[in-house]
C-alpha positions as CSV (number, residue, x, y, z in Angstrom):
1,X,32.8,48.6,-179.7
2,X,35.9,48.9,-182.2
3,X,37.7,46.5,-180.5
4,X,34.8,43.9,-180.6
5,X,34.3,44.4,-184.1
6,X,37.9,44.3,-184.9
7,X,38.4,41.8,-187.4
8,X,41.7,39.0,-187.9
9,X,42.9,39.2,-191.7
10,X,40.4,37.3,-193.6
11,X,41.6,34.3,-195.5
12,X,39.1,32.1,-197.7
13,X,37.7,28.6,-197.0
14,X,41.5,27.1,-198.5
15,X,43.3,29.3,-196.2
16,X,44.8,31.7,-198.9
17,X,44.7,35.6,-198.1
18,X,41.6,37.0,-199.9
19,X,40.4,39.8,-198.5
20,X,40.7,43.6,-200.2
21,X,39.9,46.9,-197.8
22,X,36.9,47.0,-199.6
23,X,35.9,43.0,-198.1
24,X,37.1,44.0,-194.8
25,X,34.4,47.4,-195.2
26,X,31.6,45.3,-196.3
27,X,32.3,42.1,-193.4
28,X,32.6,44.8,-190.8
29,X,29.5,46.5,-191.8
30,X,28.0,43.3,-192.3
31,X,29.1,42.0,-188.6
32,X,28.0,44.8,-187.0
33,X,24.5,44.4,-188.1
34,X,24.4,41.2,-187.3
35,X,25.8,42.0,-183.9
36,X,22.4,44.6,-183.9
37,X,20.4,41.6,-184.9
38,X,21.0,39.1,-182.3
39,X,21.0,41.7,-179.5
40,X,17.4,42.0,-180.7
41,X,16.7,38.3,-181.0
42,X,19.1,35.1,-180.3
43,X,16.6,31.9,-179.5
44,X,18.9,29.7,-180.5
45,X,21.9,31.4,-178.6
46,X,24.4,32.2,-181.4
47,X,25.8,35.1,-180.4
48,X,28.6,33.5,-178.7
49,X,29.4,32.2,-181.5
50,X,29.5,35.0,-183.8
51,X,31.5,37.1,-180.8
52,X,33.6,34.0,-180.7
53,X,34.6,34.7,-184.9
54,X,34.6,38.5,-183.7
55,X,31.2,39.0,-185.8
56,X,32.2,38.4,-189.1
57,X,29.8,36.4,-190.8
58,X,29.7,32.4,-191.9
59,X,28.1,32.3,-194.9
60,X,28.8,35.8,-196.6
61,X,31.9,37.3,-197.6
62,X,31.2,41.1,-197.4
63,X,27.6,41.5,-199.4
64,X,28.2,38.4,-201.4
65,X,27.4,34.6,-200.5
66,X,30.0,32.1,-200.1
67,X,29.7,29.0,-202.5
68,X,29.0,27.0,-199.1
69,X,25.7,29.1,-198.5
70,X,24.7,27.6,-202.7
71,X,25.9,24.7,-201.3
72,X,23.7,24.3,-198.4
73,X,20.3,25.1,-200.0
74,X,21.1,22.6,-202.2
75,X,21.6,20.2,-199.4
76,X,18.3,21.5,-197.8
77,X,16.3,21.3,-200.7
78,X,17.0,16.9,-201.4
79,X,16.6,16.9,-197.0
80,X,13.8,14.3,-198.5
81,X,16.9,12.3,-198.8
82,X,17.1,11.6,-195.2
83,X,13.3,11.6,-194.4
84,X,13.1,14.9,-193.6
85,X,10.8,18.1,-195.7
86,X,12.6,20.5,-197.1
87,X,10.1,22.7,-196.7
88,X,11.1,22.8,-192.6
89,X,14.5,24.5,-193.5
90,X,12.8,27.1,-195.6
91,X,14.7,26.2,-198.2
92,X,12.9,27.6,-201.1
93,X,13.1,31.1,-199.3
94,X,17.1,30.9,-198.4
95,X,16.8,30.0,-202.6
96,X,15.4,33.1,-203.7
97,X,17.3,35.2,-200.6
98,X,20.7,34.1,-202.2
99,X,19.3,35.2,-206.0
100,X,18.4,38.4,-205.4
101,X,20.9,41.1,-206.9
102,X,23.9,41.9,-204.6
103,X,22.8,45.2,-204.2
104,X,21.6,44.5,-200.8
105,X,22.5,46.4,-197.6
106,X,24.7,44.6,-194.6
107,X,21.5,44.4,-192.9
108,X,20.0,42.3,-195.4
109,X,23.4,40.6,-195.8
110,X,23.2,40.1,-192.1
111,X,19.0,38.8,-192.1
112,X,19.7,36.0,-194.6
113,X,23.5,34.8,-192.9
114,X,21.1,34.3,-189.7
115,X,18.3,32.7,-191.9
116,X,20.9,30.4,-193.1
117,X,22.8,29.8,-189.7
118,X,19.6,28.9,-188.5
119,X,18.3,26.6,-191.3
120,X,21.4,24.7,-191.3
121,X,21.6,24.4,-187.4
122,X,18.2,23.0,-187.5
123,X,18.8,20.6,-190.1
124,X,22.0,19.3,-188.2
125,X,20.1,18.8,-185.4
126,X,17.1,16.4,-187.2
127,X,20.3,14.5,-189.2
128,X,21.6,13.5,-185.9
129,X,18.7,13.5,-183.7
130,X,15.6,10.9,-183.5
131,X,12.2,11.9,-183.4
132,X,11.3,12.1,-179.6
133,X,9.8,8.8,-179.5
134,X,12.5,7.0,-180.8
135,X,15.3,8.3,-178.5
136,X,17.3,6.4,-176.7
137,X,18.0,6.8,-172.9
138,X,21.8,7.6,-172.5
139,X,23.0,6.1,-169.6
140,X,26.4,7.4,-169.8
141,X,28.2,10.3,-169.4
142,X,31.0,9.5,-172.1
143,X,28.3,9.3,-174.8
144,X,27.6,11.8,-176.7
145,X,25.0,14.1,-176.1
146,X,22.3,15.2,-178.5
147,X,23.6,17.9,-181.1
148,X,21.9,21.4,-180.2
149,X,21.5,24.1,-182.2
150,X,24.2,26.5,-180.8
151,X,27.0,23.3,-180.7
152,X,25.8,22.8,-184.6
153,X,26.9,25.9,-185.7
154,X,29.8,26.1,-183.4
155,X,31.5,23.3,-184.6
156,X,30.5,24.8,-188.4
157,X,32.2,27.7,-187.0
158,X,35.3,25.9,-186.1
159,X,35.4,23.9,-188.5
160,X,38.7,23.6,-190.5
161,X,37.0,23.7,-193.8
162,X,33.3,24.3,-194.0
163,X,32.9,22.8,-197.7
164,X,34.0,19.6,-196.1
165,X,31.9,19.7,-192.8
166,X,29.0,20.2,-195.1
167,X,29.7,17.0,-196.6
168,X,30.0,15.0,-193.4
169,X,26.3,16.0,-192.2
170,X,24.5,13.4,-193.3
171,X,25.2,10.3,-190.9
172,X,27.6,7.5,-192.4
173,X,27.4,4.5,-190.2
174,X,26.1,1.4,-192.3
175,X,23.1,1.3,-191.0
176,X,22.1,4.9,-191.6
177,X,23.9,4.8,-195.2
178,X,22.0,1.8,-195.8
179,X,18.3,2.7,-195.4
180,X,19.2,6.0,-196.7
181,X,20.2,4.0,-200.0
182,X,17.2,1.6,-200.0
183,X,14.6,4.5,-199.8
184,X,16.6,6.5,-202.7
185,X,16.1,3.3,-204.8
186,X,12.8,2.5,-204.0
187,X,11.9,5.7,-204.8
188,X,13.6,6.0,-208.0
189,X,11.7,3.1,-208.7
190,X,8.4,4.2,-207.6
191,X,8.5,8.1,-208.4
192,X,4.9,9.0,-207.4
193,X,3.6,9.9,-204.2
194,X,5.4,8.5,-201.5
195,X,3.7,9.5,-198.3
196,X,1.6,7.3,-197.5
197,X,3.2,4.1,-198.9
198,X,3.9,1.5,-196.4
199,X,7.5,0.2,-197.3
200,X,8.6,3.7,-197.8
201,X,6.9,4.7,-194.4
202,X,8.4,1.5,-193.0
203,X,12.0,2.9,-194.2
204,X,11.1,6.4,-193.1
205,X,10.8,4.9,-189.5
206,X,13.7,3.4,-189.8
207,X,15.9,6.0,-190.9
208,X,14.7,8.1,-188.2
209,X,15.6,5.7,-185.3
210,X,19.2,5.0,-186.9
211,X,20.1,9.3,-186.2
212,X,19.9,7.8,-182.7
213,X,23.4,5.3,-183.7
214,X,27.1,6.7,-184.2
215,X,27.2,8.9,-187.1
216,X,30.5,7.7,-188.1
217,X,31.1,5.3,-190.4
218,X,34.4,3.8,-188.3
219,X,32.8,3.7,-185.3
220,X,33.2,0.1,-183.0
221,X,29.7,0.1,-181.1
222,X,27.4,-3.0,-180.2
223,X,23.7,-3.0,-181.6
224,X,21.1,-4.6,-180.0
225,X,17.6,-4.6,-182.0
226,X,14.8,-5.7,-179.9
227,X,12.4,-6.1,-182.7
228,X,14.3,-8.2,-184.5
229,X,16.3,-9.8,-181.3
230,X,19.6,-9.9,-182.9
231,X,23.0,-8.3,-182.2
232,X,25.6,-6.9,-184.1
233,X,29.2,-5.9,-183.3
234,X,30.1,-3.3,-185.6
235,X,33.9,-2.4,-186.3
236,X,35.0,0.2,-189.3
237,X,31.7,-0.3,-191.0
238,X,31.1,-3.9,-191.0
239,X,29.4,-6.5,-188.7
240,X,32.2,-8.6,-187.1
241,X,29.9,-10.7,-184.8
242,X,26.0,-11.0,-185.2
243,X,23.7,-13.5,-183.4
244,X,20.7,-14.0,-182.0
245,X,19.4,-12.6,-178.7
246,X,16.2,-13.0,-176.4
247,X,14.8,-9.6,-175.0
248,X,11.9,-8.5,-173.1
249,X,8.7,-10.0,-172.9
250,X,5.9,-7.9,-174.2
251,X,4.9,-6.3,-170.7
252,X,8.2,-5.9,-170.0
253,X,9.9,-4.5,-173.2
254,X,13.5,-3.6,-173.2
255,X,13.9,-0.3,-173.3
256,X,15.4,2.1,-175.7
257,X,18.7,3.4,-174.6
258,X,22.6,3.6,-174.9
259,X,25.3,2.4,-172.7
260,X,29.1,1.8,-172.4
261,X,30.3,-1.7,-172.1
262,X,32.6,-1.5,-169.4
263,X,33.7,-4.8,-167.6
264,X,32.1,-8.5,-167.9
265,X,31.6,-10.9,-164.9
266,X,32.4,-14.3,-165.1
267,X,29.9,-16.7,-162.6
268,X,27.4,-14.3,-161.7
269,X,24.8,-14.0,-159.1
270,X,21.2,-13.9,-160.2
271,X,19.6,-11.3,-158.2
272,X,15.9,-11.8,-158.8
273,X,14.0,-8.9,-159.8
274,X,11.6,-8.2,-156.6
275,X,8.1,-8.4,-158.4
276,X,9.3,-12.0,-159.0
277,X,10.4,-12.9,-155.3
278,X,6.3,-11.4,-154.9
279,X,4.4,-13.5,-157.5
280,X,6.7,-16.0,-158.3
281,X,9.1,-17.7,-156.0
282,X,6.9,-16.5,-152.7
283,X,3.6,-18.1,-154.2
284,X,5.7,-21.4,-154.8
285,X,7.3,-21.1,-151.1
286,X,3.8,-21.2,-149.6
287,X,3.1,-24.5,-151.4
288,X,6.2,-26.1,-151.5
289,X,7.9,-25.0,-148.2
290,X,11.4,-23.4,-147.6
291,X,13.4,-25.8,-149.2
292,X,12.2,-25.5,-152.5
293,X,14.7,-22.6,-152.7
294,X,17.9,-25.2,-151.8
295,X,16.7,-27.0,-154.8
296,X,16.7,-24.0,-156.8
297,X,20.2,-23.0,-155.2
298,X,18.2,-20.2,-153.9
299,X,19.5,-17.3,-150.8
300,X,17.5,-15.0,-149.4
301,X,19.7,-11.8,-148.3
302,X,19.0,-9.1,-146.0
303,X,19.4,-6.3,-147.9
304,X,20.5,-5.1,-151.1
305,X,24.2,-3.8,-149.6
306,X,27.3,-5.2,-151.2
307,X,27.4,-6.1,-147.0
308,X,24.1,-8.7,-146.9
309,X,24.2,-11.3,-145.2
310,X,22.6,-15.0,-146.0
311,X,19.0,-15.2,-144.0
312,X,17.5,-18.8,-142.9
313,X,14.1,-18.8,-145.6
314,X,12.2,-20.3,-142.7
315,X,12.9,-17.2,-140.9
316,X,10.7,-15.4,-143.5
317,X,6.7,-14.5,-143.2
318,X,6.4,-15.5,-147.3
319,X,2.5,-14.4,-147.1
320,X,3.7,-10.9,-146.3
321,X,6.2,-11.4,-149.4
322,X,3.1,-12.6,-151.8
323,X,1.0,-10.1,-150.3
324,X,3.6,-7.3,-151.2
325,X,3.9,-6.1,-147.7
326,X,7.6,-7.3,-147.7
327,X,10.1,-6.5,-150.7
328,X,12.7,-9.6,-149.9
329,X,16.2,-9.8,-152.1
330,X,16.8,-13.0,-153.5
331,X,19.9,-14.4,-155.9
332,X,20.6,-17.7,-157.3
333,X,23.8,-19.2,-157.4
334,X,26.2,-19.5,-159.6
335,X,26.2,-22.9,-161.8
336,X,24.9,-24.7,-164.3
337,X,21.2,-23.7,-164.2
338,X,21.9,-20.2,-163.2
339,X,19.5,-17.4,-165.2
340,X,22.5,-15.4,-165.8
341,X,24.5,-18.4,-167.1
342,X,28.4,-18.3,-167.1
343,X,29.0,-14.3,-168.1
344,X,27.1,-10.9,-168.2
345,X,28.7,-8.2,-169.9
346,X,27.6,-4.8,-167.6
347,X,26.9,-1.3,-169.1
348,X,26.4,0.3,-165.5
349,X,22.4,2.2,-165.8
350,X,20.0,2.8,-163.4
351,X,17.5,0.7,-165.5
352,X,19.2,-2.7,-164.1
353,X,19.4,-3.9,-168.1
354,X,22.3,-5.7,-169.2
355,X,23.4,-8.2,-171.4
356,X,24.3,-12.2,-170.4
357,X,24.6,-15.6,-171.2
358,X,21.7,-18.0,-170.3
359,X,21.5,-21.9,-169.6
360,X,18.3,-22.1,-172.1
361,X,19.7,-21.7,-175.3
362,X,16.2,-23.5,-177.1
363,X,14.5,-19.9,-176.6
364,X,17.0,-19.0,-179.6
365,X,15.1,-21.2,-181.9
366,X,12.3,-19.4,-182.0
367,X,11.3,-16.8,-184.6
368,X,10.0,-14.2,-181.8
369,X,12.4,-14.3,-179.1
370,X,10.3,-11.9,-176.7
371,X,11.2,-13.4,-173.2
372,X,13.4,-11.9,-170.5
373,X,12.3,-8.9,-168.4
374,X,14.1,-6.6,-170.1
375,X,17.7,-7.9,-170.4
376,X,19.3,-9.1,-173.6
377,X,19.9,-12.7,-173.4
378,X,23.3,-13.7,-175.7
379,X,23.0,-16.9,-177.4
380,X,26.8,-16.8,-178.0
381,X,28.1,-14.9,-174.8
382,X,31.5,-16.2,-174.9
383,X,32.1,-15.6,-178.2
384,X,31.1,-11.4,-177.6
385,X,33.0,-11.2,-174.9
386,X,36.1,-13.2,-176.6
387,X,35.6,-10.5,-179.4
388,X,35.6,-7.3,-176.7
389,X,38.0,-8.2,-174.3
390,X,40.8,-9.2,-177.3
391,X,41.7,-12.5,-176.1
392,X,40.4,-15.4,-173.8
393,X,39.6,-14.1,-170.6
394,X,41.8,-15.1,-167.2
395,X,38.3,-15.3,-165.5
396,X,36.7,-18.4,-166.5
397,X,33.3,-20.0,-165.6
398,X,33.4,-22.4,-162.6
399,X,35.3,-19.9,-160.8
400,X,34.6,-18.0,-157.9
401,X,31.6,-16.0,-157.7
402,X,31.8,-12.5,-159.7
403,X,34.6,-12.2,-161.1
404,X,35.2,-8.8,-162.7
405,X,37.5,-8.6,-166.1
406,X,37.6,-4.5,-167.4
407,X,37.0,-4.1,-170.9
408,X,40.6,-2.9,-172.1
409,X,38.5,-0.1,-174.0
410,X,34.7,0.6,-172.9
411,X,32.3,-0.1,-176.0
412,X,29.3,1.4,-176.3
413,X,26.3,-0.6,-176.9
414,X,22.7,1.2,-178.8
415,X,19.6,-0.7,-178.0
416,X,16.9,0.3,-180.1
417,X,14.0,-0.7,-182.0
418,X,14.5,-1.7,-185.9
419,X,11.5,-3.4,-188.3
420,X,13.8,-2.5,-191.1
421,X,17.5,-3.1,-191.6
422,X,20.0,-3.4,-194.2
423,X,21.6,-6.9,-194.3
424,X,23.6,-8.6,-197.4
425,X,20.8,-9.5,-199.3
426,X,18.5,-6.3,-199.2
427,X,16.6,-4.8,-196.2
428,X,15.6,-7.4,-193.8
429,X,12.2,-6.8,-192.1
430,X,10.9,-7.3,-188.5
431,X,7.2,-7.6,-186.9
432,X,6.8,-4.9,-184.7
433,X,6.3,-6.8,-181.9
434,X,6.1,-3.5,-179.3
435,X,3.6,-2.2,-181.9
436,X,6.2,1.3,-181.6
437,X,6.0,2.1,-185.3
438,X,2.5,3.7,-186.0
439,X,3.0,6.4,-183.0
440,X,6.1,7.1,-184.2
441,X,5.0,7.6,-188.2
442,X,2.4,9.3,-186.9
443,X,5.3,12.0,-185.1
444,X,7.3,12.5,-188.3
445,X,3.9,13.2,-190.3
446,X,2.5,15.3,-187.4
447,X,5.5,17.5,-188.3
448,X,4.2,20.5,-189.8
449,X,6.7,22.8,-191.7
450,X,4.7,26.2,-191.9
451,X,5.9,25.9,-187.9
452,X,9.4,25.4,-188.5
453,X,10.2,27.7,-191.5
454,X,13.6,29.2,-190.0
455,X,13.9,32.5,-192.6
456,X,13.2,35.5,-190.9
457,X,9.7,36.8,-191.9
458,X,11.1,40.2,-192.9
């Protein structure tokens, strides 16, 4: 047990020696009690953590707190900041746990450094986490993965300086910043109730789905927002391309998630979605005859194999295909009047969603642009792709079909779901044309504190 226990010299947070024979008593008396504690109860799985820092404690220095533990409850108590209650964090408790005399015993010491481990674990977690209906789908395995509450407080742990990892909680990309600003304002301006107002609730909403985007503020990511249907590219904090987009019709709305750009291709295929083989093109078949298809440069294909091979259309029992008896692959050529128009920019998923050029640009000219099945339609695709691949591309439409061109770096692209964002002039708001913001207010108020007070009840 000694050897577990056994404790490197302690240094403090600046990395000057500061502890006395007396410090190293009270930390190792201190670290085995909280040793005793989480062998009685570790939900949240910290004990590696502590072992990993040989038990001695994060936010005490013997029996007395460390100006970071102050510094935290501060944090916790303005969480309404960032949309979230203080009252979740217990932060009113950790308050009057830090102010008591420090004539407490290691076990108390070691009751209130897991209160706090766990408070601030938690609120780590919500800063960088969406509410569950507004997460997005990551489709990638170099994303990031949701912050849990054991990688919180390892990476607190770890962390060269804790002072300053407390100050880089709270999210800093410019959308995140910006709401965050907006609501601080509009409540300064407003200081009554809050809770049931509807721009504060709007910005509320808001805040919450932007935990889902990179929390730094340098980060070079693609946004797509589907309720507004526009696109940002964002590099070191600022939108370097922005236009217009078309995205999925209201029975087929594009989904939430997050991707990695990885390669575009230059004079695509359209491979037509099968429903729409079914009650489009095999309906108009039956009327028209097989070479309506020709005239739509139309191929039917025998399978969905990078190996199909072309089939003869007149070869094909279309009633079975309208009836849905028969699932039949169809693309359309490359050219002029192809869906897909001259580029698509792929973020590999197994959702089929992906962003590309199209011959119609009038569907750009309208306020609501609700119209694909669940793709993002570019109204500028060769400028994007100009703007990730660094240059003009080699590949150029007119070309052969598909023509791959890697990304020199992979980008990662957030689709979500914004009815308020910060542009130039103020916050810019969207109809919520998926009708996906009362369900999701309803979440954040359905949150209720008394469950989530993280201070031990002791």
């Amino acid at each position: 047990m000694a050897s577990v226990l056994a404790l490197a010299p302690l240094q403090d947070l600046g990395g000057r020696p500061r502890a006395t024979a007396a410090d190293q008593a009270a930390d190792l008396a201190v670290g085995k009690a909280l040793r005793s504690e989480l062998a009685a109860e570790d939900a949240e799985g910290f004990t590696s953590v502590y072992r990993e820092r040989s038990y001695r404690p994060l936010w005490f220095a013997g029996l007395q707190p460390r100006p970071e533990a102050y510094a935290l409850v501060t944090q916790l108590k303005q969480a309404d900041a960032d949309g979230l209650d203080p009252r979740a964090y217990g932060a009113d408790r950790l308050a009057a746990a830090l102010g008591r005399p420090r004539g407490e015993s290691p076990a108390d010491a070691a009751r209130t450094e897991l209160a706090i481990s766990k408070a601030f674990a938690q609120y780590a977690v919500d800063l960088r986490s969406p509410p569950a209906s507004a997460e997005l789908l990551i489709t990638d395995p170099a994303l990031t993965r949701p912050l849990t509450a054991h990688t919180a407080l390892q990476h607190a742990s770890r962390a060269p300086s804790l002072t300053q990892h407390l100050s880089q909680l709270v999210p800093m990309n410019p959308v995140y910043q910006g709401l965050r600003a907006a609501l601080a304002a509009y409540r300064a301006e407003n200081p009554r109730t809050l809770q049931h107002d509807a721009y504060a609730s709007r910005l509320r909403i808001n805040l919450a789905r932007a935990r889902a985007l990179p929390p730094y503020a340098d980060a070079r990511f693609v946004l797509v927002d589907a309720a507004s249907a526009q696109l940002w590219l964002y590099e070191n904090g600022e939108a370097r391309e922005t236009m217009p987009v078309a995205v999925g019709k209201l029975s087929q709305p594009t989904p939430l998630m997050a991707g990695m750009i990885r390669y575009a291709v230059f004079s695509p295929y359209w491979n037509v979605p099968p429903d729409l083989v079914r009650d489009s093109f095999a309906p108009r078949v039956l009327r028209r005859g097989p070479d309506y298809l020709a005239t739509q440069r139309m191929e039917v294909l025998t399978d969905w194999s990078n190996q199909a091979s072309v089939v003869d259309p007149a070869t094909v029992d279309w009633a079975a295909v309208a009836a849905g008896r028969q699932t039949l692959r169809m693309r359309q050529l490359p050219g002029p009047s192809n869906m897909m128009g001259a580029v698509k920019l792929m973020l590999p998923n197994s959702l089929g969603v992906y962003l590309h050029d199209t011959p119609d640009k009038t569907v750009f000219t309208y306020e609501e642009r609700t119209f694909s099945a669940g793709c993002v339609r570019l109204s500028d695709a060769m400028a994007l792709v100009g703007r990730l691949l660094g240059r003009a591309p080699a590949a150029q439409p007119g070309g052969p079909p598909e023509q791959r061109v890697d990304l020199p770096e992979p980008i990662p692209v957030y689709i979500g779901y914004f009815t308020a964002l910060p542009r130039p002039g103020g916050i810019a708001l969207a109809r919520d044309v998926y009708r996906r913001d009362a369900p999701l207010l309803a979440e954040l108020d359905a949150r209720a504190p008394a469950e989530r007070i993280l201070l031990a009840q002791r």
